[in-house]
ROSE-451854 format. One record per residue (C-alpha): residue number from 1; chain; x, y, z. Coordinates in Angstrom, 2 decimals. Each point is the difference from the previous one (the first is absolute). Layout:
<nodes>
NODE num chaine    east   north      up
NODE NUM      A       X       Y       Z
...
</nodes>
This chain:
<nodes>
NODE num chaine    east   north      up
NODE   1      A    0.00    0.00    0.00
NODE   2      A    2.93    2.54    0.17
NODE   3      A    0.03    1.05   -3.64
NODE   4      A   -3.84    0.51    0.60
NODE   5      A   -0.21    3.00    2.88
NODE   6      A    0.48    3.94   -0.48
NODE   7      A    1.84    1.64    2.60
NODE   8      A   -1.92    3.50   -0.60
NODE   9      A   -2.61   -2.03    1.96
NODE  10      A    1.34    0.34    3.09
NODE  11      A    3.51    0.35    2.10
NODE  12      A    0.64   -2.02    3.34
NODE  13      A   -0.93    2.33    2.41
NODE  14      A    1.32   -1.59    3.66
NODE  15      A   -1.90    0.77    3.08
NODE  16      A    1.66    1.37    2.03
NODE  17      A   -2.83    1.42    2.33
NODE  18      A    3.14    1.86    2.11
NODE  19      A    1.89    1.61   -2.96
NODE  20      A    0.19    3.91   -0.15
NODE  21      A   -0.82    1.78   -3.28
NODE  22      A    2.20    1.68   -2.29
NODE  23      A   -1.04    3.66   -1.37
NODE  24      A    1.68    1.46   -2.59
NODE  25      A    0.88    3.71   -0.25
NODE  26      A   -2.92    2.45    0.51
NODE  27      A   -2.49   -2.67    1.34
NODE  28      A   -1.31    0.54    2.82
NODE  29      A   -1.65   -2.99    1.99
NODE  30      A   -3.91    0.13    1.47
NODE  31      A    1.20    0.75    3.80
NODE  32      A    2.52    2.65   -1.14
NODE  33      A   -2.70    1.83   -2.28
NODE  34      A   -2.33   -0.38    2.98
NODE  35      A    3.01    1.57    2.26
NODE  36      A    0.04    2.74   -2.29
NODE  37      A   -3.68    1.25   -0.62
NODE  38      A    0.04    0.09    4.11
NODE  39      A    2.70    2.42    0.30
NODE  40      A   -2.04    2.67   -2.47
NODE  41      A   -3.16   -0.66    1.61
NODE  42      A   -0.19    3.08    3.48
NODE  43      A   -1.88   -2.18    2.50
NODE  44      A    1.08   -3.82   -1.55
NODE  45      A   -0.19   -2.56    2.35
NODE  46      A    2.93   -2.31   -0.30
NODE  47      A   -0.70   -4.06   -1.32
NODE  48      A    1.20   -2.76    0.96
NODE  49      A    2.51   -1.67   -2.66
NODE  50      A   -0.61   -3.59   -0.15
NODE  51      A    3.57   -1.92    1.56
NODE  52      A    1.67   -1.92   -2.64
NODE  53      A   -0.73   -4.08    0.77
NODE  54      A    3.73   -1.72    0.39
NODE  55      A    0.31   -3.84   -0.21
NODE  56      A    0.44   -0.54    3.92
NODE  57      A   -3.86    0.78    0.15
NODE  58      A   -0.45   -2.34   -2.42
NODE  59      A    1.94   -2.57    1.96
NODE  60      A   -1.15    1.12    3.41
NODE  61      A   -3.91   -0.26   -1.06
NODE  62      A   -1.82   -3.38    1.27
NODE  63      A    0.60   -3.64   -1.49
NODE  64      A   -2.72   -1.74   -2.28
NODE  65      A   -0.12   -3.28   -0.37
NODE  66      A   -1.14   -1.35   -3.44
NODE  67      A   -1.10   -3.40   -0.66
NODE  68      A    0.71   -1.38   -3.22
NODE  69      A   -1.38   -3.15   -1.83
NODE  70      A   -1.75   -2.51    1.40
NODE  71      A   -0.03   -3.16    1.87
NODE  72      A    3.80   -1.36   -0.10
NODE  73      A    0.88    2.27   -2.33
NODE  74      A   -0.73    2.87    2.61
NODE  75      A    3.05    2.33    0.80
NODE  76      A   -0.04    2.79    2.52
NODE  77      A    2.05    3.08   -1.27
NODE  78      A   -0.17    3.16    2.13
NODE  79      A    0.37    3.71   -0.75
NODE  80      A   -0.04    3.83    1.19
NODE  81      A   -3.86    1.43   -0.67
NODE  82      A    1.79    3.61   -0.34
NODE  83      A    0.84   -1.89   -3.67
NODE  84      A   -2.45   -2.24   -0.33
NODE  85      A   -2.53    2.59    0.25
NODE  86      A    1.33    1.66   -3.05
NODE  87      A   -2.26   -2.52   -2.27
NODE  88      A   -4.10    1.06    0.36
NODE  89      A   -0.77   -4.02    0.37
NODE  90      A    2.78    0.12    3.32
NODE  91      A   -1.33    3.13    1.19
NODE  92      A   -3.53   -1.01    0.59
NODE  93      A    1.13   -2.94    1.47
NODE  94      A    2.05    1.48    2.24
NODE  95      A   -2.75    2.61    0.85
NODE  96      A   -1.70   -2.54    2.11
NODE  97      A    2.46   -0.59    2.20
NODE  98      A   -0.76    1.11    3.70
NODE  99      A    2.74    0.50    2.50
NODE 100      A   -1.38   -1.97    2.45
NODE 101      A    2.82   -2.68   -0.49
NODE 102      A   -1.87   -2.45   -2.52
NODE 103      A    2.08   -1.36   -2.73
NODE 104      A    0.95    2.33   -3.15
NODE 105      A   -0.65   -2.59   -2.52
NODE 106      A   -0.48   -0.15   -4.17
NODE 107      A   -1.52   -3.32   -1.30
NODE 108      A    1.42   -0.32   -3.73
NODE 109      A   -1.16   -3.62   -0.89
NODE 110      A   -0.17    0.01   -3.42
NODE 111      A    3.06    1.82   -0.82
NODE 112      A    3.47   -1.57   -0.33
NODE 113      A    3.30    0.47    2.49
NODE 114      A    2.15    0.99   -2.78
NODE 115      A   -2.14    2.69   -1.50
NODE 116      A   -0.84    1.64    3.77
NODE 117      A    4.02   -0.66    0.37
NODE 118      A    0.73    2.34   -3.01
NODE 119      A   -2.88    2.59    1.15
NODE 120      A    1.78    0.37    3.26
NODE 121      A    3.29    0.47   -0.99
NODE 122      A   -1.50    2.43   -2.41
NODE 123      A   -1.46    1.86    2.99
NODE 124      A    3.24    0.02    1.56
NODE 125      A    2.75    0.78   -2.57
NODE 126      A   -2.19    1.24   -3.16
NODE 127      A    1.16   -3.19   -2.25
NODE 128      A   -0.29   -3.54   -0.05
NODE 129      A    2.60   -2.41   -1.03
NODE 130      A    1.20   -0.59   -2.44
NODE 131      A    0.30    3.73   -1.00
NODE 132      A    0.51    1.41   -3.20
NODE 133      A    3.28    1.09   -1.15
NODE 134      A    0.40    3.87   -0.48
NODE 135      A   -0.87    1.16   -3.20
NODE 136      A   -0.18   -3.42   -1.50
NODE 137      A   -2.99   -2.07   -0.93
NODE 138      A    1.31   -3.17    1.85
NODE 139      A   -0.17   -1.28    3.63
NODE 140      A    2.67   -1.11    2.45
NODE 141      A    0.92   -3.16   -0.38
NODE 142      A   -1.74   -2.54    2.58
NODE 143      A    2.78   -3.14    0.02
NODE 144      A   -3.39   -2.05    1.33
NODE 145      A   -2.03    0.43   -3.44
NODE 146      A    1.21   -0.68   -3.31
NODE 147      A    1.29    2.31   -2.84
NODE 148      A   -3.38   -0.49   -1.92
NODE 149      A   -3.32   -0.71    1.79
NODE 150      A   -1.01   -3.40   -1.81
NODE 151      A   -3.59   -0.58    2.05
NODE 152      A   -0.78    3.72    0.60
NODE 153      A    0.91   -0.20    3.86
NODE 154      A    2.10    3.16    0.04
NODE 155      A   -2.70    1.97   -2.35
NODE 156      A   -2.63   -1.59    3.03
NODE 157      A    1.66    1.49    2.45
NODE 158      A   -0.50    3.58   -1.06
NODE 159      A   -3.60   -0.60   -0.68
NODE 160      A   -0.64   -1.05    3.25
NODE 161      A    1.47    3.47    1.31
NODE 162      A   -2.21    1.61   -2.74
NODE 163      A   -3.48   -1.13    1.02
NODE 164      A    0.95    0.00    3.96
NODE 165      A    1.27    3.55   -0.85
NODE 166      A   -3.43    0.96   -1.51
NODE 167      A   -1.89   -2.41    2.92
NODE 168      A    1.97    2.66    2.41
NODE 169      A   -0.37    2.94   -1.88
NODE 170      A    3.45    0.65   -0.42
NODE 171      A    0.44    1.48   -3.96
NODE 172      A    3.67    1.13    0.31
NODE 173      A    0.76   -4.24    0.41
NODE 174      A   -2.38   -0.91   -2.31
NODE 175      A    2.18    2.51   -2.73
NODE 176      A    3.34   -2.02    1.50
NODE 177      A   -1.16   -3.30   -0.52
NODE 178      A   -1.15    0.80   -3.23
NODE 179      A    2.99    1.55   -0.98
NODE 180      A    1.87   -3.42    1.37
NODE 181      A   -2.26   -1.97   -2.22
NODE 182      A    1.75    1.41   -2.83
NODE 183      A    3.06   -1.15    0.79
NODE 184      A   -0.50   -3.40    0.33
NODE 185      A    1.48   -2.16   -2.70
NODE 186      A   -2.44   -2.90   -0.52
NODE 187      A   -0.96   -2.88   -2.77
NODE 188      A   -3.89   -0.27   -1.38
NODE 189      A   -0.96   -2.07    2.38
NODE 190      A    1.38    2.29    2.96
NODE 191      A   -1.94    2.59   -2.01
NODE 192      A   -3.51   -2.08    0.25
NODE 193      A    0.26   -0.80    3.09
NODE 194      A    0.78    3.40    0.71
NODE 195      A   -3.28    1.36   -2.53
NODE 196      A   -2.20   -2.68    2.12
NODE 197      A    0.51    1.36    3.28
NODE 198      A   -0.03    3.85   -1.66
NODE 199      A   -3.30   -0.95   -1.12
NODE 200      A   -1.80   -1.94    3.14
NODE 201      A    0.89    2.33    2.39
NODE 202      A    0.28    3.40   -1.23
NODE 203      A   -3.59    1.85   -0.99
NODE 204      A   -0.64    0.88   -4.07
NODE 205      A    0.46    3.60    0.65
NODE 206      A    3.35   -0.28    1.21
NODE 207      A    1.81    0.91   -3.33
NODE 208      A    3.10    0.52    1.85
NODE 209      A    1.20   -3.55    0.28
NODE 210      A   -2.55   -1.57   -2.36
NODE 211      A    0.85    1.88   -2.97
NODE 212      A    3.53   -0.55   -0.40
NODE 213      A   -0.69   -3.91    0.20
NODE 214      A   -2.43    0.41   -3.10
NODE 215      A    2.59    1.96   -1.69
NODE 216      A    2.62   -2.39    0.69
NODE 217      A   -1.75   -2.94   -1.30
NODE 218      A   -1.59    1.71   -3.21
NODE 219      A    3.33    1.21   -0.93
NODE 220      A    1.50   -3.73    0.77
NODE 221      A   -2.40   -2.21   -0.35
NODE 222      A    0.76   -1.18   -3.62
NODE 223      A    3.70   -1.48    1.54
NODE 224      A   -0.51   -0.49    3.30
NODE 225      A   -3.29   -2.28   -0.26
NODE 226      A    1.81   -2.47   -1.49
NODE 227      A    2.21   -0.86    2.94
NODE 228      A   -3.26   -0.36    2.39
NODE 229      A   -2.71   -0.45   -2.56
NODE 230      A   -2.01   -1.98    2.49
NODE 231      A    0.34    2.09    2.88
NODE 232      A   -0.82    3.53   -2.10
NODE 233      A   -3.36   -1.96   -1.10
NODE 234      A   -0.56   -1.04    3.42
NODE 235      A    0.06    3.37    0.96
NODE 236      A   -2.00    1.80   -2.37
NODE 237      A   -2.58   -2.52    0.66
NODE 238      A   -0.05    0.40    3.61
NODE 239      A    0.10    3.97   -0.03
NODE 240      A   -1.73    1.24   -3.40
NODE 241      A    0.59    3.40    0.95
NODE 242      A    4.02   -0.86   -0.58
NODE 243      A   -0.85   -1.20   -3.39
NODE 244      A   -2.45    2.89   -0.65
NODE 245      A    2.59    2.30    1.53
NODE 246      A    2.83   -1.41   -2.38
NODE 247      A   -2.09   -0.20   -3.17
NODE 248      A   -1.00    3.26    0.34
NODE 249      A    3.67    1.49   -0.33
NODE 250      A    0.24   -2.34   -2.68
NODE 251      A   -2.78    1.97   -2.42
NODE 252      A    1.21    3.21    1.06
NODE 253      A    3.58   -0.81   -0.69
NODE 254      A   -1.60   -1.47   -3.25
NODE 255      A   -2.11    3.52   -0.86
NODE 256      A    3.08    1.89    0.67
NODE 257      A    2.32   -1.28   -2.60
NODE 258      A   -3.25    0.27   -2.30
NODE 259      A   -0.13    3.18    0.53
NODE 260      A    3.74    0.93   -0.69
NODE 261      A    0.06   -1.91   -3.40
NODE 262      A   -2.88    2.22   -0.72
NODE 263      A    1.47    2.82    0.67
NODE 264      A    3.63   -0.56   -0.94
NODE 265      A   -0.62   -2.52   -3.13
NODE 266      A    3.34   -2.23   -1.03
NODE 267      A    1.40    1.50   -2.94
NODE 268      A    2.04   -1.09   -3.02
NODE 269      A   -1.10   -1.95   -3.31
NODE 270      A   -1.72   -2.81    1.54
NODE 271      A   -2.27   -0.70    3.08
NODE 272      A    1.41   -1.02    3.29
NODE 273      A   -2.51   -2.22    0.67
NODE 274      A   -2.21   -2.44   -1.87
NODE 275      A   -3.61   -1.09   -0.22
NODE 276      A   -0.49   -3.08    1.83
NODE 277      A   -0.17   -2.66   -2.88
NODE 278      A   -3.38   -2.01    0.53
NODE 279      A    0.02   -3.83   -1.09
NODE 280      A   -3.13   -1.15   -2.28
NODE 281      A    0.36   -3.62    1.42
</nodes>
């Protein structure tokens, strides 16, 4: 999927929910401006500037305990609610917690450890390994996954992040994972099993993630079918919106280059292309 994404989409954007921001020359920030109109005002009353939120809050705000999976697959992670609470689905959670000493606890059963694993160290450092290289489409090299993703395991894993980003309501992870997506090297069959979870568990508005896999396979399908034939019919027979998706690029593709030979006609002495020849048998 690398050749597939644009960068103008988005850029990683870390969270860093303690970082200061830069101004350049001449701008003036909200509580400065504020500062400002006081001082020319006769009888202003002075305002309270909001205190800048360091890390150690972060660190020193109460333990949550989340519950992930189910049954023995069950893991107990914890984690700070000063950063949990930064995702809308952790913050009403945590807005029924009482002080009265009763357990601060999340129940995630559905979702898997290694996607909450790669949301919380997103919370905590802004990335999730492995992280892209600077200024390069590729990621770090993870010595526990091969070069190319054969079964679509290390295209999976960025998925995951990408629908328990949107579950969460965390967008600036949803734009990393995507962006990680991209630079996954994978076979057609890493691909499909990548386009079957894309299309199961993501809704048909989401153009986002959906769109590039329709892209990728109208643009591919002709070469890469024939090295999972079976598979690629399995799928468009188990999600017709894939096929309808695909075919639909397809046509347009189809009208496009139509339209150019209209409008740009081959020249020279004979015709570039020839009447299909129709048998009388």
């Amino acid at each position: 999927m690398a050749e597939e994404f644009n960068e103008d989409v988005m850029e990683d954007q870390p969270a860093n929910p303690g970082g200061d921001v830069e101004m350049g020359e001449g701008e003036v920030g909200e509580g400065a401006a504020a500062a400002g109109n006081a001082e020319e005002l006769p009888f202003a009353e002075g305002g309270d500037v909001e205190p800048r939120t360091t890390f150690i809050t972060y660190l020193t705000s109460p333990v949550v305990t989340l519950l992930v999976g189910s049954g023995e697959t069950e893991t107990i992670l914890t984690a700070h609610q000063g950063l949990l609470t930064q995702s809308p689905f952790f913050a009403d959670a945590c807005a029924a917690f009482t002080n009265d000493g009763s357990p601060r606890q999340v129940e995630l059963p559905s979702d898997e450890i290694d996607a909450v694993g790669c949301f919380l160290e997103y919370l905590y450092t802004g990335d999730y390994f492995p992280k892209k290289l600077p200024g390069q489409r590729v990621l770090e090299q993870d010595p526990a996954v091969p070069a190319v993703d054969e079964n679509g395991e290390q295209l999976l894993k960025h998925a995951r992040v990408y629908t328990l980003a949107e579950k969460f309501g965390v967008d600036r992870l949803k734009s990393l994972a995507i962006s990680k997506i991209h630079c996954v090297n994978s076979t057609a069959k890493g691909e499909i099993t990548y386009a079957r979870y894309v299309y199961q568990y993501t809704t048909k508005d989401d153009l986002s993630v959906r769109a590039p896999v329709a892209n990728f396979w109208a643009t591919r399908s002709h070469t890469l079918r024939a090295e999972a034939e079976e598979e690629f019919r399995s799928l468009c027979l188990e999600f017709p919106q894939f096929g309808y998706d695909v075919l639909t690029r397809v046509l347009d593709e189809k009208l496009k280059r139509e339209k150019n030979e209209k409008m740009h006609p081959a020249t020279g002495s004979g015709s570039a292309r020839k009447r299909a020849r129709h048998s009388n048998v």
